[in-house]
N, C-alpha and C positions, 0 to 999 in steps of 0.2 A: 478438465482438471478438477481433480477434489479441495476442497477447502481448506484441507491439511498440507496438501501440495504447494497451495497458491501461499498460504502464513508462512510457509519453514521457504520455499523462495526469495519473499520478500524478507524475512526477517535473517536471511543469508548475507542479502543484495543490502540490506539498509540497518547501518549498524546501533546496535545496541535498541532493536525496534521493537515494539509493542502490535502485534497487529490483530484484529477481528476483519473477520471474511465473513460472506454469506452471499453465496451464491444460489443464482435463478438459471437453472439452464446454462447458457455462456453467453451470461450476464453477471457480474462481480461486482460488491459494493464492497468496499475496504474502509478502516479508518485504521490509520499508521502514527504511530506516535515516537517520535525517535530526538533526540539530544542533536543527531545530524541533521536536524533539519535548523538549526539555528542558523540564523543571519542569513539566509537561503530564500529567493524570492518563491512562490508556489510555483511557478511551473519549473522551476529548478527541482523541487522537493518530491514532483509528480514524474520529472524525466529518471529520478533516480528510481523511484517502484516501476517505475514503464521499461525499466531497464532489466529490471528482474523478472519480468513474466512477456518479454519479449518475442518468445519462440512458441509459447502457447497463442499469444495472436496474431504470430502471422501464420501458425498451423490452421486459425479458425476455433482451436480450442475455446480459447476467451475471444468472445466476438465486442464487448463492450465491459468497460472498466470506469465505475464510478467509485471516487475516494477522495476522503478527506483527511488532511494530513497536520499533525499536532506534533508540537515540542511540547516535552512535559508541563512547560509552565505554562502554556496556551492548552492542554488540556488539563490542568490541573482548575484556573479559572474559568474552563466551561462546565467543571461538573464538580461544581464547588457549592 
């Protein structure tokens, strides 16, 4: 999958979301920044993007998905 592929997936799948890709092969690093992610434990916030690029890995497409996941105001105080 292309990187444009994997952002317009996730930012389908996870509302109102911010996302940067940068893909190695099929290897994916994301950072997702979305309002839905409030009050949401992290591997809640991860089964929700895991849910959008679901068919890319279990095709093999994306073999491994590394990502860190922000609500505006948790990234708003990391890059303050």
């Amino acid at each position: 999958m292309q990187a444009d592929e994997i952002k317009a997936a996730v930012e389908a799948a996870v509302a109102n979301s911010e996302v940067q890709v940068a893909v190695d092969g099929n290897h994916i690093n994301l950072v997702v920044v979305s309002p839905a992610f409030e009050g949401l434990l992290p591997v809640k916030r991860q089964q929700l993007v895991y849910a959008s690029l679901q068919d890319a890995i279990a095709s093999g497409a994306i073999h491994a998905v590394h990502m860190k996941t922000y609500t505006p105001e948790q990234w708003a105080s990391q890059h303050a």
